[in-house]
TORZA-977579 format. One line per 5 residues: number of its first residue (from 1); their letters; for each residue x, y, z of C-alpha. Coordinates in steps of 0.25 Angstrom, whole numbers, always signed. Example, Ala and Ser with C-alpha at 12.3 -4.5 7.8 and 13.67 -1.06 7.14 Angstrom:
<atoms>
1) AS) +49,-18,+31  +55,-4,+29
</atoms>
This chain:
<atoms>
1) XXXXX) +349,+661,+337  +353,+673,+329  +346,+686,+329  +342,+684,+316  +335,+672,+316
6) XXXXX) +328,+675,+328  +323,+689,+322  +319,+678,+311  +309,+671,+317  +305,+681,+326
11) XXXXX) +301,+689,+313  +294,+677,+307  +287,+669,+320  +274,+670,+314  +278,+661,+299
16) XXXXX) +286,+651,+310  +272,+649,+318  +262,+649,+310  +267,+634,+305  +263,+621,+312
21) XXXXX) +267,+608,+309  +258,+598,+304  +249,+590,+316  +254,+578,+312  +270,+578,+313
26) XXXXX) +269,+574,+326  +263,+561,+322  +273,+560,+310  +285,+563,+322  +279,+551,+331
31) XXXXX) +276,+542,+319  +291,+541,+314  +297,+540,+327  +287,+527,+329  +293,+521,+317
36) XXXXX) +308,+527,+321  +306,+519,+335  +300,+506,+328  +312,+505,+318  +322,+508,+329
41) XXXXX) +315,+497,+337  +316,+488,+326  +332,+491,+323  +341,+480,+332  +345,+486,+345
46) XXXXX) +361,+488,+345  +368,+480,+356  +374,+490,+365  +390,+486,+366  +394,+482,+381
51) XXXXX) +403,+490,+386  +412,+489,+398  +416,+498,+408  +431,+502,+410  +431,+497,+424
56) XXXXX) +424,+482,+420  +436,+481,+410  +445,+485,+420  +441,+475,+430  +440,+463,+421
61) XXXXX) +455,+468,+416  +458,+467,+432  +454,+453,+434  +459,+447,+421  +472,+453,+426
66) XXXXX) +471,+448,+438  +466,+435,+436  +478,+433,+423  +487,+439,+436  +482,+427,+446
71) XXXXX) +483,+416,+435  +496,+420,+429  +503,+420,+444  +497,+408,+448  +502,+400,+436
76) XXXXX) +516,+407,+439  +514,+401,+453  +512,+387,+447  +520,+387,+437  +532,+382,+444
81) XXXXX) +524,+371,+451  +516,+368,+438  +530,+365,+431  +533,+353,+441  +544,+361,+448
86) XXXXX) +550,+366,+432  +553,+381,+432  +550,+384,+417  +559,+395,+418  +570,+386,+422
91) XXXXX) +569,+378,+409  +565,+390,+400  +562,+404,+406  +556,+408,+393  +548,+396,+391
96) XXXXX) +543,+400,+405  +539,+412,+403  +531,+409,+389  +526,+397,+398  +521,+407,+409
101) XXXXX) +515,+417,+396  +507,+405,+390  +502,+399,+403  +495,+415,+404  +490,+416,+391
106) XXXXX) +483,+402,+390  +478,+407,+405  +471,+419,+398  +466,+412,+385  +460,+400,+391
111) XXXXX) +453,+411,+402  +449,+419,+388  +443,+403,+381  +435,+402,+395  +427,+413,+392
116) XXXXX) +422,+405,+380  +417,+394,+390  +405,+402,+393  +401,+404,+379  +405,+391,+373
121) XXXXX) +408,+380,+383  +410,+370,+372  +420,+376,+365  +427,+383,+376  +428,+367,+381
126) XXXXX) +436,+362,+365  +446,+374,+366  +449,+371,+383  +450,+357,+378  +462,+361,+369
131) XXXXX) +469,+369,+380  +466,+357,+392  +473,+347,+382  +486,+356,+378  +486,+360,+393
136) XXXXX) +488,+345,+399  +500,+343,+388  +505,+356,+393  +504,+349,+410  +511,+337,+405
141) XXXXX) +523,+344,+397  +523,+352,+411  +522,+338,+418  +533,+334,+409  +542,+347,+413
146) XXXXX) +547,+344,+424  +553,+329,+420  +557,+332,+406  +573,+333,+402  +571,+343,+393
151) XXXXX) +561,+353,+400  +564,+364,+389  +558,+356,+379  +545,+353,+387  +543,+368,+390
156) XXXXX) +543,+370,+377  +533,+361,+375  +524,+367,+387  +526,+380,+380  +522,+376,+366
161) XXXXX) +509,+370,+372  +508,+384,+379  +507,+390,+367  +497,+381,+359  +489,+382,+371
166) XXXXX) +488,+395,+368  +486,+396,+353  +477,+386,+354  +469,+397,+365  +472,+407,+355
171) XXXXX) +465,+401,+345  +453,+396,+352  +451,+410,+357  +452,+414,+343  +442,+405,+339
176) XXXXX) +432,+410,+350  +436,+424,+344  +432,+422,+331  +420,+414,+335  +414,+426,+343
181) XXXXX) +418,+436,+332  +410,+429,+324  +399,+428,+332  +399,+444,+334  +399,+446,+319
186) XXXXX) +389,+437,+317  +380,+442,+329  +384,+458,+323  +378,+453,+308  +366,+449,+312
191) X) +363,+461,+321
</atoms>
């Protein structure tokens, strides 16, 4: 404090003690904090957001690597025994390769639809019977592969069905998408 000040109320102490206050604020004081804890009890507790810790994320990236890594290396390793003895590359190296990349991300949208299952078994059920039925047409053009005279042209094929595969994927996860914003925006409104 300054000198001044201090000098002040030094000078003064008598006028600054003399008041008292009045013997019921302490009963005001408790009063309104009763009624400030009963309207914060009435109010809608907020949800406290989940939050993840750096290492969780970290490991669950790990395994998701790892687990794409195994299946992607394992489909390599049968590719050539899945074909009927065809080497895709010896038709169509590029057809190949955008056979391999399709295979993959059909692999990691219909891991993505299976989490649906536990939620919505009926509906995870429709979109899988979709993909079972466009995946038998894609065995028998594979079946078809090695005995056709023109294998360029049912390559082709297996890639076209590839790819509606996965619009078809993309698609239904959009639908899941949408349906679960939805549902937030309707769960945050009535909150």
């Amino acid at each position: 404090m300054s000198k001044r000040l201090e000098d002040f109320i030094s000078q003064n102490r008598e006028q600054f003690d003399d008041l008292e206050p009045r013997a019921d604020i302490w009963a005001n004081i408790a009063k309104e904090l009763d009624t400030f804890d009963e309207q914060h009890a009435q109010l809608p507790k907020k949800k406290e957001a989940k939050t993840f810790s750096l290492s969780f994320v970290l490991k669950v990236a790990a395994s998701v690597i790892v687990v794409m890594g195994l299946g992607f290396a394992v489909y390599l390793k049968t590719l050539k025994t899945n074909n009927n003895g065809v080497d895709l590359a010896d038709i169509n190296p590029s057809y190949a390769k955008q056979q391999v990349h399709l295979v993959s991300v059909i692999e990691t949208q219909k891991n993505e639809l299976k989490q649906i299952a536990k939620f919505d078994p009926q509906l995870y059920q429709e979109f899988n019977g979709e993909i079972t039925r466009m995946q038998s047409i894609y065995k028998k053009l594979n079946a078809e592969l090695a005995t056709s005279p023109n294998q360029e042209r049912v390559l082709r094929a297996m890639i076209r069905n590839l790819q509606i595969q996965t619009e078809v994927l993309n698609q239904q996860l959009s639908v899941i998408q949408q349906f679960n914003d939805s549902k937030n925006e309707q769960h945050e409104k009535s909150i």
